[in-house]
C-alpha positions in Angstrom: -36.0 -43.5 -24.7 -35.4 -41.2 -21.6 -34.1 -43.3 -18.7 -33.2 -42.4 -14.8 -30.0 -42.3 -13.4 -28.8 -42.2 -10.6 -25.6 -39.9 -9.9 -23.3 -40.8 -6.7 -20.3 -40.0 -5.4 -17.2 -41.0 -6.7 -14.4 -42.3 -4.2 -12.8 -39.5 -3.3 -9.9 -41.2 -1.4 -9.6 -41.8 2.3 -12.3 -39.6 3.2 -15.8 -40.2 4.3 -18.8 -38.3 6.0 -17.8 -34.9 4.3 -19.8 -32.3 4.3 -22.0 -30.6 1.3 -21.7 -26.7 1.7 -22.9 -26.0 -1.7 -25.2 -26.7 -4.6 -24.2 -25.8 -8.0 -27.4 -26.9 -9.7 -30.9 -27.3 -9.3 -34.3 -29.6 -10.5 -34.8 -28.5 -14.0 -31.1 -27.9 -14.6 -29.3 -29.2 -17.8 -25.7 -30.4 -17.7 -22.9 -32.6 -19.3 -20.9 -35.0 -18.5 -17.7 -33.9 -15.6 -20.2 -31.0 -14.6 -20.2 -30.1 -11.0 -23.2 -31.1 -9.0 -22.1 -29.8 -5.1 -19.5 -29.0 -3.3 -18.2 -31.3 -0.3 -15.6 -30.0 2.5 -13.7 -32.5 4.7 -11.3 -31.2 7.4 -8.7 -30.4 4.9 -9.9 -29.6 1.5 -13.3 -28.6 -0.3 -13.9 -30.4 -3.8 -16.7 -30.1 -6.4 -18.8 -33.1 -7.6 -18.7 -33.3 -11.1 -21.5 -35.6 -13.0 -20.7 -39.0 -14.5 -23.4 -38.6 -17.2 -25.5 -35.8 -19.0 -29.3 -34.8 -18.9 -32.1 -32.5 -17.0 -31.9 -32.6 -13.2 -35.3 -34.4 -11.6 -34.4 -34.3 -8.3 -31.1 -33.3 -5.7 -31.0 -35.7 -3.0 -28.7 -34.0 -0.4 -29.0 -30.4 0.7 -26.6 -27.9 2.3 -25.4 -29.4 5.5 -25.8 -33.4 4.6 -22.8 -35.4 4.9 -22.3 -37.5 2.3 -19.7 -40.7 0.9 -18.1 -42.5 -1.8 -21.8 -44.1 -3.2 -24.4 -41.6 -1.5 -26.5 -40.4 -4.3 -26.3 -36.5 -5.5 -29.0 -36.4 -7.9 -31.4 -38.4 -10.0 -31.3 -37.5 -14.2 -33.2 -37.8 -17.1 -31.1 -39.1 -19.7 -31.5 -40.5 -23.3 -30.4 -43.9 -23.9 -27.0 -42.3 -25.5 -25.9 -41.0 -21.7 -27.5 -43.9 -20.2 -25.1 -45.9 -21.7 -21.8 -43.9 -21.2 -22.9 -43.3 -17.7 -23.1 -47.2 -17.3 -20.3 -47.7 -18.9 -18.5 -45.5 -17.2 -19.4 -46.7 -13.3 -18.8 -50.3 -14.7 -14.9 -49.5 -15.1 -15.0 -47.9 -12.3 -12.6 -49.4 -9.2 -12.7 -49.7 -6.0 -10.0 -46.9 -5.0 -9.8 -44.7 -7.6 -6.1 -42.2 -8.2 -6.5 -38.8 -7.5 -8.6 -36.6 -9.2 -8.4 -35.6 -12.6 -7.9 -32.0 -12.7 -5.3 -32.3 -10.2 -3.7 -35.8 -9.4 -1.8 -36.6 -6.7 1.9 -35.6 -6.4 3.6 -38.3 -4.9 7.5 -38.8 -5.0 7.9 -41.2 -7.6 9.5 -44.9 -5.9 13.2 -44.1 -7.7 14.8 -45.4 -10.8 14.1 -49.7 -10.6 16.4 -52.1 -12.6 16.0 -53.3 -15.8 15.1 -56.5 -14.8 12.5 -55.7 -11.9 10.9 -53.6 -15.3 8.4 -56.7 -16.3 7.1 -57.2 -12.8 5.7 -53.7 -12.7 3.6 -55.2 -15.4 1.6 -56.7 -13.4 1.2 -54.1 -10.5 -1.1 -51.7 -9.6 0.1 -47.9 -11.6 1.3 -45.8 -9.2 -0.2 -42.4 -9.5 2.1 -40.2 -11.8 5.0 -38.6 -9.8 5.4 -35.4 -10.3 9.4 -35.7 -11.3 7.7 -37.2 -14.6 7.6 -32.8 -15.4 8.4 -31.3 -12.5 12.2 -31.7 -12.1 14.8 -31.2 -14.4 18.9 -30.6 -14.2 19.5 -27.4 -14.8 21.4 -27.2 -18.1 25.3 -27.2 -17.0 24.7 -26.9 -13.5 25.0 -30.5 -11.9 24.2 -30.1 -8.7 21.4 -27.4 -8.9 17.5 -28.4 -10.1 14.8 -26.9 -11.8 11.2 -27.2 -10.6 8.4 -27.1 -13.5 4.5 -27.1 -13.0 3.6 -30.6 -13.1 0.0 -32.1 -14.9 -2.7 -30.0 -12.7 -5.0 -31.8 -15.0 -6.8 -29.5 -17.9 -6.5 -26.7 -16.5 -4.2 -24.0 -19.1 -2.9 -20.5 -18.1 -3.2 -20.5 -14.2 -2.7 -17.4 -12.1 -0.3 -17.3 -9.5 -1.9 -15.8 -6.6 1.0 -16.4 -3.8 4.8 -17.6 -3.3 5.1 -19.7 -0.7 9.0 -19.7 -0.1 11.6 -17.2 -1.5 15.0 -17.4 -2.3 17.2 -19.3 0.3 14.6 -20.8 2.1 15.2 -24.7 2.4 12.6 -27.0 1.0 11.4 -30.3 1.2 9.9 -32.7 -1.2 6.2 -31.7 -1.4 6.6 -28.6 0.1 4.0 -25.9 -1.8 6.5 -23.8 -3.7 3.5 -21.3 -5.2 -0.1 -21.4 -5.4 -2.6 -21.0 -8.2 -5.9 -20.1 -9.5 -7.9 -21.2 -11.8 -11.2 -20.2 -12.2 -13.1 -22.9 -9.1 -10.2 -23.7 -7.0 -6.9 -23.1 -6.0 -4.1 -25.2 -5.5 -0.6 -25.6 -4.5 2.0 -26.2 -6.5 4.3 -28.7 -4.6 8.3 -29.1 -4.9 9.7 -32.4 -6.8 12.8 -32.7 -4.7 14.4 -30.8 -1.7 17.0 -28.5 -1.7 17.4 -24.7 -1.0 15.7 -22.1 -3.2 18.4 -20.6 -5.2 15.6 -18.1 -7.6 12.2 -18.0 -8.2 11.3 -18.0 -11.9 7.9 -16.5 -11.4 5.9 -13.8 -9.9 2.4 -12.7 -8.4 -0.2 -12.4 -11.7 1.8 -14.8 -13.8 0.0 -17.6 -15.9 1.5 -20.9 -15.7 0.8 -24.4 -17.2 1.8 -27.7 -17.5 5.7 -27.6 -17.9 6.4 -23.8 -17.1 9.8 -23.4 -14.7 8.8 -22.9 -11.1 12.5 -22.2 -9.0 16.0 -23.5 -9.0 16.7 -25.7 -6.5 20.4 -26.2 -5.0 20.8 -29.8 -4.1 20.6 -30.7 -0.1 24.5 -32.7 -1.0 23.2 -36.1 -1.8 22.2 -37.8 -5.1 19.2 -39.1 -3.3 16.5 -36.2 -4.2 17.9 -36.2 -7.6 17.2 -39.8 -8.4 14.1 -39.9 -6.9 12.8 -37.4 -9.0 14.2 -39.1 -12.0 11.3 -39.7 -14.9 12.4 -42.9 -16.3 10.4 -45.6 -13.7 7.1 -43.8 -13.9 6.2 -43.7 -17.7 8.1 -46.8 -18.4 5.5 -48.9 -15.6 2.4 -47.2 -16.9 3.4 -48.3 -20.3 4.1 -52.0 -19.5 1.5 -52.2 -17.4 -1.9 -53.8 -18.6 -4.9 -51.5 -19.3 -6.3 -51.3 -15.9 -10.2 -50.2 -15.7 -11.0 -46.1 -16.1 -11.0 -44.6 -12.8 -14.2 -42.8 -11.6 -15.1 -39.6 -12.5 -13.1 -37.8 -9.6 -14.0 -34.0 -8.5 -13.0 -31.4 -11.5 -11.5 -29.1 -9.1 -10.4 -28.9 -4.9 -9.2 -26.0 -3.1 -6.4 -26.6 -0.5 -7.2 -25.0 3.0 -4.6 -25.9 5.6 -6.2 -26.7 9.1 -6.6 -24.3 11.9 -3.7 -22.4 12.7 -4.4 -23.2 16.4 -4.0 -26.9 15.7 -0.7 -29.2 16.6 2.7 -28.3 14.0 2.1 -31.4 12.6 -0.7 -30.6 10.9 0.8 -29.3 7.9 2.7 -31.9 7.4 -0.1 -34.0 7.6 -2.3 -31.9 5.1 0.4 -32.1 2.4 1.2 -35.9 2.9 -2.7 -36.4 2.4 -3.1 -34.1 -0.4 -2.0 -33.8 -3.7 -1.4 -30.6 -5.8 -4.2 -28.0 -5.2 -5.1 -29.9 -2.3 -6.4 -33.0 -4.3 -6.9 -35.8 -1.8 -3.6 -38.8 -2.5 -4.6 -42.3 -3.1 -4.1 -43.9 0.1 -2.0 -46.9 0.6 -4.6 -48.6 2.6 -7.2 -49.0 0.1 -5.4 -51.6 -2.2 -2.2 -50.3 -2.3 -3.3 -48.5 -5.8 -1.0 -45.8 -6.0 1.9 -44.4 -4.5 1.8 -42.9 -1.2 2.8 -39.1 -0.9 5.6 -38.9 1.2 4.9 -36.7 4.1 7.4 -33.7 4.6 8.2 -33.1 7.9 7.0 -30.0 10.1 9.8 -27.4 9.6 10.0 -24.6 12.0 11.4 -21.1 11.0 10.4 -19.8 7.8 8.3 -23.0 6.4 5.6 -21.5 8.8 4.1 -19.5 6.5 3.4 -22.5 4.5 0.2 -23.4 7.1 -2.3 -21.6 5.5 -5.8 -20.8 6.7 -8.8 -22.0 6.1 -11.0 -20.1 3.3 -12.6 -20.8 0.0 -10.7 -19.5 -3.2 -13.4 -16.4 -3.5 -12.5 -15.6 0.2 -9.1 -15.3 -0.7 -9.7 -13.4 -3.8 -11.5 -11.3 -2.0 -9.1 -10.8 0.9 -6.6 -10.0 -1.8 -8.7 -7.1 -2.9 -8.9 -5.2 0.2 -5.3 -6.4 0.8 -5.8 -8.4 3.8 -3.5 -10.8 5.3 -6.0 -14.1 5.7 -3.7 -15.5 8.5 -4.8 -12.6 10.8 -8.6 -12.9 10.2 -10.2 -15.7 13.0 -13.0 -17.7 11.0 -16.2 -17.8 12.4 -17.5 -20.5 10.2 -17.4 -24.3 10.3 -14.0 -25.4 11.5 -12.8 -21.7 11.7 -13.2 -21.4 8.0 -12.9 -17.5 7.3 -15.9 -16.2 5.8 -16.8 -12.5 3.5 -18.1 -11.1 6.8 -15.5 -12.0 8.8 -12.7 -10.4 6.3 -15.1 -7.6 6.7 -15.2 -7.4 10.2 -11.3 -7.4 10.1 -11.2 -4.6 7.8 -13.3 -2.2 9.8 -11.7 -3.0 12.7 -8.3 -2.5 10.8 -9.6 1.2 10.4 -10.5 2.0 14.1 -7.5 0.3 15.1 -5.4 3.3 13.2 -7.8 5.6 14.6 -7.6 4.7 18.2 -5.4 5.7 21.2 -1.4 5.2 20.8 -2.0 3.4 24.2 -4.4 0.5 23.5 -3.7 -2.3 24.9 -2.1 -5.1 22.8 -4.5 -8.2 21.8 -3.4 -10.6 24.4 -6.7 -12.2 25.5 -8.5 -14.0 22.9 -12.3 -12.5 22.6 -14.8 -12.3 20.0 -13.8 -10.2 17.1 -16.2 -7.5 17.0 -14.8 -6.6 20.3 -12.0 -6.1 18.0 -8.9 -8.2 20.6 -8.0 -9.4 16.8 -7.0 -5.8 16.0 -5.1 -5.1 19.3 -7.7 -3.1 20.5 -9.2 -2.9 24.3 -12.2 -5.0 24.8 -15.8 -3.0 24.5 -16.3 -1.7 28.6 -19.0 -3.9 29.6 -21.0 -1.4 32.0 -23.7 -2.0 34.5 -25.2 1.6 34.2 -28.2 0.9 36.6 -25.6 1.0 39.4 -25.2 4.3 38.7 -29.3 5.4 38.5 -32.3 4.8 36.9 -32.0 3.5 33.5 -34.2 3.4 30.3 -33.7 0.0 27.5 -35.6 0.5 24.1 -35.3 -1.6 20.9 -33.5 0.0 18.1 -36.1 0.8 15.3 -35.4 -1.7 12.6 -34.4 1.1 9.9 -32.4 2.7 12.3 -30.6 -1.1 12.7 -30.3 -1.1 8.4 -29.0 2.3 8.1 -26.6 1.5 11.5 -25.0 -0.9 9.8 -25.1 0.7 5.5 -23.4 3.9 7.3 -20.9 1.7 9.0 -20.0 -0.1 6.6 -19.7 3.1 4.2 -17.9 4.8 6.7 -15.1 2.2 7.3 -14.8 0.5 3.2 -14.7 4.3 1.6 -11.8 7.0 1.7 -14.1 10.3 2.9 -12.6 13.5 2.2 -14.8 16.9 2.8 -14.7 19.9 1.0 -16.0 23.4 2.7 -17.7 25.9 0.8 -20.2 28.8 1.2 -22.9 30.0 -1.3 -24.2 33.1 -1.7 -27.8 32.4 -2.0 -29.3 36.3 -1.8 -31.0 36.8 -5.1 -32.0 32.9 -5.2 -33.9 33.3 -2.0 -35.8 36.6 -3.5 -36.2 34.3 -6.2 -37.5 31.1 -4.6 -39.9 33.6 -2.2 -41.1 35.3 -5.5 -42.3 32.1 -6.9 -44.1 30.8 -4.0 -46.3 33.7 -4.0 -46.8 33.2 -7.9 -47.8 28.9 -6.7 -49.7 29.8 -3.8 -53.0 28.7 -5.2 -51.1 25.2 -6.7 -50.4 23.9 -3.3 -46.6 24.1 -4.2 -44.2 25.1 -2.6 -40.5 25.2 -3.6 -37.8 24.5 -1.0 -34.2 25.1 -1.6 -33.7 22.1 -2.0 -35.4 21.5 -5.2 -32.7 24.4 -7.0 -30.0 22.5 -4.9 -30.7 19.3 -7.2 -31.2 21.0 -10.2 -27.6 22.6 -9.6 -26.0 19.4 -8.4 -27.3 17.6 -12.1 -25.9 20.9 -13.9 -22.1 20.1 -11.8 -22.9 16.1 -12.2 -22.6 16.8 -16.0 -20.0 19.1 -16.0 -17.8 16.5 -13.6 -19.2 12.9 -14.4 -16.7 11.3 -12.4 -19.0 12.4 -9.1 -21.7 10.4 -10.9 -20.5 7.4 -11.0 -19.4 4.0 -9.5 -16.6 1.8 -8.6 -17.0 -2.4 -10.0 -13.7 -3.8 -8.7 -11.0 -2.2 -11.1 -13.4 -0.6 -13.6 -15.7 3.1 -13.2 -19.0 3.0 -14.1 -19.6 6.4 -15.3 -23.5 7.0 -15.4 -25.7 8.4 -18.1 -28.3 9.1 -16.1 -28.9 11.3 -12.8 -31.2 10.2 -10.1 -30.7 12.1 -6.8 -31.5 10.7 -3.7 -32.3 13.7 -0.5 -32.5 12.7 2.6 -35.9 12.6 5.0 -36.2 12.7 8.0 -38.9 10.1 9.5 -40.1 9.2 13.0 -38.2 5.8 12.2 -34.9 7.3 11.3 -33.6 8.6 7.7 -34.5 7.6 4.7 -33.7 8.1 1.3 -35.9 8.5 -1.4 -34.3 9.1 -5.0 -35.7 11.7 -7.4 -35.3 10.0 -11.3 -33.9 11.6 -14.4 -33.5 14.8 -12.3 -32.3 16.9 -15.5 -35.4 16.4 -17.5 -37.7 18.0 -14.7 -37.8 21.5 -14.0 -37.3 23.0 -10.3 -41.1 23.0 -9.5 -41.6 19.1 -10.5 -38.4 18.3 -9.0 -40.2 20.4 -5.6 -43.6 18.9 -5.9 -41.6 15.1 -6.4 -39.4 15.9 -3.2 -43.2 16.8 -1.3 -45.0 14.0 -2.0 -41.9 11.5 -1.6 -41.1 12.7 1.8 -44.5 12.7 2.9 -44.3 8.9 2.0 -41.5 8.3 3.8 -43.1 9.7 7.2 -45.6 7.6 6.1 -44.1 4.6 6.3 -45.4 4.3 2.9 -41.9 4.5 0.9 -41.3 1.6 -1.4 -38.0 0.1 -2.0 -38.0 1.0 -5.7 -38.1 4.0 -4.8 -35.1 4.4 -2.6 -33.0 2.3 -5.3 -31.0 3.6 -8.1 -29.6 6.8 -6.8 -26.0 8.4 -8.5 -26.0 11.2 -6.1 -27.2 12.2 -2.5 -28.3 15.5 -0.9 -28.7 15.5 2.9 -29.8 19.0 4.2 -30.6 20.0 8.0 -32.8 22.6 6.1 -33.9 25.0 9.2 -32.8 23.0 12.0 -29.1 24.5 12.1 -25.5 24.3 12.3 -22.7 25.2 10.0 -20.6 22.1 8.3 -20.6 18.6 8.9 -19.4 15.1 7.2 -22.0 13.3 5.5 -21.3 9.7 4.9 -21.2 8.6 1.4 -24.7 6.6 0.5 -22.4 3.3 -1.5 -22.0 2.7 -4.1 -21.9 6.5 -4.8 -18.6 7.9 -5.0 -19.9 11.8 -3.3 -22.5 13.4 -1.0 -23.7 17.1 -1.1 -23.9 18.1 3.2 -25.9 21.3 3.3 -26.7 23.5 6.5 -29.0 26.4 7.5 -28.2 29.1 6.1 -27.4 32.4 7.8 -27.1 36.2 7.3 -23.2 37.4 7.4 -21.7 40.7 6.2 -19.6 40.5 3.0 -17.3 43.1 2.0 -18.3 44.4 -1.1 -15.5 45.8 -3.5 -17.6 48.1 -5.5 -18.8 50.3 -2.4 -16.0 49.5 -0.1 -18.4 48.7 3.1 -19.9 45.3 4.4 -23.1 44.0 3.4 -25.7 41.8 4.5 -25.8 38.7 2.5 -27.6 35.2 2.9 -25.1 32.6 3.1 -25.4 28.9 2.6 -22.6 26.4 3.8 -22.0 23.6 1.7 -20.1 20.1 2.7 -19.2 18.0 -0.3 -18.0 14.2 1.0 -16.4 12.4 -1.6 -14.4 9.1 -2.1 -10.9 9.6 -2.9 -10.5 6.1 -4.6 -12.4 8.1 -7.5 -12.0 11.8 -6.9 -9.0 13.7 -6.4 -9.0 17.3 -4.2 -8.9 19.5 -7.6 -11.9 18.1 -8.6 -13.7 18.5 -5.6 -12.8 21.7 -5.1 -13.7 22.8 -8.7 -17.4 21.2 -8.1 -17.7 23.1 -5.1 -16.7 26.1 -6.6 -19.5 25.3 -9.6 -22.2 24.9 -7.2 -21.7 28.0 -5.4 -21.1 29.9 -8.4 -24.4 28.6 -9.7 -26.5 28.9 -6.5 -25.2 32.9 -6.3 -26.7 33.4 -10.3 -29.3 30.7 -11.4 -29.6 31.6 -14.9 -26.2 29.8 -14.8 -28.0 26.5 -14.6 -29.1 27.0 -18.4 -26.0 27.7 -19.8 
C-alpha cells in the first residue's frame, strides 16, 4: 500500500539557515534512495540533499531562495510499504549529530597513538570520525624522516580528476592544508595533507584520476616525531572496532563543493574554512554538538605562498568552465550571492580580457574598485561619464529591442571567436549578362533574381568542397554538418536580421531567389518567425547597392565563417590575350572565419573557389 513520507533535512553539522539555490527534481519525479533532492549553500560550502527513501515526488516544499535546517522538510513521497519501511528505519537510527557526510567525511587529525591500557575505555566513547592518517600517510619506504601523502576515503566516489595543485615542491605545509583538488562528476573537493612538513615532489599531475589510496606528495618532516605519530593509523581502527555498534548516521549530502570565502575577507578566513570543513569541503562534526567526533584541527593562516590556497567562491561548473576559456577564477569579482562568481561574470572577464589587449599601452592601472563592465577589473580606464547637453541640444531614444539582441550576439561573437578576413575580388562579367538575361526571360513570373541567390548557390558548391566552413565547435569535438542552410542578412527598419534559407543545395538559383524575396519581405515585416532564423551553417551579409569595398563581418555563432560582400564596381583588367586593359565588373568579397577551426590555406583556397566559380557558373555543376 502506497504511503506518504515525508523527506527532511539531515544534520548537516554546525550549520543552520542555509540557503537552497537549486532544485534537482520536480512533482512527478521518480528517485531512489541517496538521490539528490536540492542544493543548499552556507557561507562556506554548497552541498546536495540526497533522499532518505525512494518513490514519485508529490510535492517540493522549499523553492529556490528558502532557507532551510537540519529537520525542514524537502519534499513529500509516495512510497510502497517496502521504502516506507527503510525510510523509517532509517531516520529511527538516526542521531542527533551525525559524522560528516558520506561521500566525503571529515578529515580530522586523528588524537595520536593511546596506550594499551586506555584501549577499553574507547569502548565506550563516542567514534571519532576517521582520521585521515588511517590512508593518507605513510613512511616512505627507507626514508625515515620523509612522508608520503595518499588520497584518503572521499566516500564512493572511484577515478577522480585532478583539476588543480594547490602547493608545489618546497612549499611548507600544514596538517589539513589542501594539497590538490578534485572532480568528480557534482562537486569538487580538496584533498587535504595528513601531516606537515615541506613538499619534497608531487606524485601527480593536472588530468590525473585518483582514488582511495593513490600517492599524493612526499613530505619532508618539520624535525619532530610529532606529525608522524599523529598521523599514525593504529588508534583509529583499533577504537571503531571496540567500540559498540553505535546507531547509522543520517543520510548526509552525496556530494559538497568547497568554495573558500571572499577574498576580501580577514586572513583568517582560510584557516577557518579548512578547520570547519572536511575533504571537498564536507562540513566536520563539531565538538559542540556531543562531542561525536573529532575536531579538525585548524591550520593556521600562512602568509607567502599558502595564499593561493584561498580560493574563490564558484560552483564546480563555474570552474569547469573558467578552465575552458583558461581563466584565472581569483581575478573574476562575483556578482552573485556572497560574491559567488557566476557564467556571466567569467564572461564579462573574458571580453574585457580582449579589449584590455586591444587598448592603449597607457591605460591607467585598475586601482579604484568599480563595477566590472566598466572593466577597472581588467586595468582599464573607467567608461567617461559625459553630460553632453552641456555641450548643446541633445536627442535620448530607446534602443529597438532587436537592435539590443543583436548588440549583445555580435558582442559576444566578436570578443569569444578568433576573426581572421580573407580579401578577394570576383569577376562577375558574364554572370551579370547572365543574371540580366534571365530576368527578362521571368519578367512575367514576378521573379527577380538578385546576385545574391548565385552567391548561395556558390557558397553550398565551396561548403562541400571545404566542409570544415560548415560546421561547429561542441567543446573539444567538430560537428561537421550534412546539411546546408544559409542564413543572408536583411536589413529591417528594426535592425538586421537573419533569415536562413534550408537545404540550399537541393534548390535551384530561381527558388533559392524567390525564398530570399518573400523571407526578407517578412522580415520588414516584422513578420519573421524564430524558426525561421534558427539552424543556419553559413551566413551571407551583402551591402548589395549601397556601397563600399571590404569590410569584417562578425561571425553569426556557432558558425565557424561568414561571406562579407560589397557593391560591385567596373575596373580595367589587363587582359593577356590582347595586351590592353578592359572593362570588367568586379565583385569584392570578405570571407571572416574562426581560426580555432580554419587555418589561412583553407580560407584562402575557398576564396579562391568562390571567385573562380562566380567568373564561370557552369562551374557550379561540376
Amino acid at each position: 500500500m502506497a504511503q506518504t513520507i515525508e523527506v527532511q533535512v539531515p544534520d548537516i553539522g554546525d550549520f543552520e539557515d542555509v540557503e537552497v539555490i537549486e532544485l534537482l527534481v520536480k512533482p512527478g519525479d521518480r528517485i531512489e534512495i541517496e538521490q539528490s533532492l536540492i542544493t543548499v549553500e552556507s557561507d562556506k560550502a554548497s552541498m546536495e540533499i540526497p533522499s532518505e527513501a525512494a518513490g514519485i515526488v508529490q510535492e517540493l516544499r522549499v523553492k529556490v531562495g528558502d532557507r532551510v535546517r537540519k529537520g525542514s522538510v524537502v519534499v513529500t513521497l509516495q512510497a510502497g510499504d517496502a521504502a516506507a519501511a527503510a525510510a523509517a528505519s532509517s531516520t529511527a537510527a538516526a542521531p542527533a549529530p551525525a559524522p560528516a557526510p558520506a561521500a566525503a567525511p571529515a578529515l580530522a587529525p586523528a588524537p595520536g597513538p593511546a596506550p594499551a591500557a586506555a584501549q577499553p575505555q574507547a569502548s565506550t566513547a563516542p567514534v571519532p570520525a576517521p582520521a585521515p592518517s588511517a590512508a593518507g600517510a605513510a613512511p616512505a619506504a627507507g626514508t625515515g624522516g620523509e612522508l608520503e601523502i595518499d588520497v584518503p576515503d572521499i566516500g564512493d566516489f572511484a577515478e577522480v580528476e585532478v583539476i588543480e595543485l594547490l602547493v608545489k615542491p618546497g612549499d611548507m605545509v600544514e596538517v589539513e592544508q589542501g594539497l590538490i583538488t578534485v572532480e568528480s562528476d557534482k562537486a569538487s573537493m580538496e584533498i587535504p595533507s595528513a601531516a606537515a612538513g615541506r613538499v619534497k615532489s608531487l606524485l601527480v599531475k593536472v588530468g590525473d584520476r585518483v582514488s582511495k589510496g593513490s600517492p599524493l606528495a612526499v613530505l619532508e618532516s618539520a624535525g619532530s616525531g610529532g606529525q608522524p605519530a599523529a598521523a599514525a593509523p593504529a588508534p583509529a581502527p583499533q577504537s571503531a572496532s571496540a567500540s559498540a555498534p553505535g546507531p547509522a548516521p543520517a543520510p548526509a549530502p552525496a556530494s559538497m563543493q568547497y568554495a573558500a570565502p571572499d577574498p576580501s575577507a580577514p586572513v583568517a578566513d582560510p584557516a577557518v574554512a579548512r578547520a570547519s570543513t572536511g575533504a571537498g569541503g564536507s562540513v566536520a562534526p563539531s565538538t559542540s554538538a556531543g562531542g561525536n567526533g573529532a575536531p579538525a584541527a585548524p591550520a593556521a593562516a600562512v602568509a607567502g605562498d599558502d595564499a593561493h590556497v584561498v580560493k574563490p567562491h564558484a560552483s564546480p561548473s563555474v570552474r569547469k568552465f573558467a578552465r575552458e576559456l583558461g581563466v584565472d577564477l581569483s581575478r573574476v569579482r562575483g556578482s552573485g550571492p556572497r560574491q559567488r562568481v557566476t557564467h556571466d561574470d567569467v564572461r564579462a572577464y573574458v571580453k574585457g580580457a580582449v579589449a584590455s589587449a586591444m587598448a592603449p599601452a597607457q591605460a591607467a592601472p585598475a586601482a579604484a574598485a568599480v563595477p566590472s563592465d566598466a572593466g577597472a577589473s581588467l586595468g582599464l580606464a573607467a567608461w567617461p561619464k559625459v553630460d553632453f547637453a552641456k555641450f548643446g541640444p541633445v536627442e535620448r531614444q530607446a534602443r529597438a529591442r532587436i537592435k539590443k539582441l543583436s548588440a549583445a550576439n555580435l558582442h559576444r561573437n566578436w570578443v569569444m571567436i578568433p576573426h581572421v578576413t580573407n580579401h578577394e575580388d570576383a569577376d562577375i562579367t558574364s554572370l551579370e549578362a547572365f543574371r540580366v538575361q534571365i530576368n527578362r526571360e521571368l519578367e512575367k513570373s514576378g521573379t527577380k533574381v538578385t546576385m545574391l541567390a548565385f552567391l548561395v548557390k556558390a557558397c553550398v558548391a565551396a561548403l562541400q568542397k571545404f566542409p570544415e566552413f560548415n560546421a561547429s565547435l561542441d567543446g573539444d569535438e567538430l560537428v561537421l554538418k550534412r546539411y546546408y542552410h544559409i542564413g543572408f542578412a536583411a536589413d529591417t527598419p528594426n535592425g538586421l536580421m537573419v533569415p536562413v534559407i534550408r537545404d540550399a543545395d537541393r534548390k535551384g538559383v530561381v527558388e533559392i531567389a524567390r525564398e530570399t524575396a518573400e523571407l526578407a519581405k517578412k522580415a520588414r515585416d516584422g513578420k519573421l518567425s524564430p524558426g525561421e532564423m534558427q539552424g543556419g551553417t553559413f551566413s551571407i551579409s551583402s551591402l548589395g547597392g549601397i556601397g563600399g569595398t571590404y569590410f569584417t563581418p562578425i561571425i553569426n555563432a556557432p558558425e565557424v565563417a561568414i561571406l562579407g560582400v560589397c557593391r560591385s564596381v567596373m575596373r580595367p583588367t589587363w587582359d593577356e590575350s590582347t595586351g590592353s586593359f578592359v572593362p570588367r565588373l568586379i565583385l569584392p568579397l570578405s570571407l571572416s572565419w574562426d581560426h580555432r577551426v580554419v587555418d589561412g590555406a583553407a580560407a584562402a583556397r575557398f576564396n579562391s573557389m568562390l571567385a573562380q566559380l562566380l567568373a564561370d557558373f557552369r562551374r557550379a555543376m561540376i
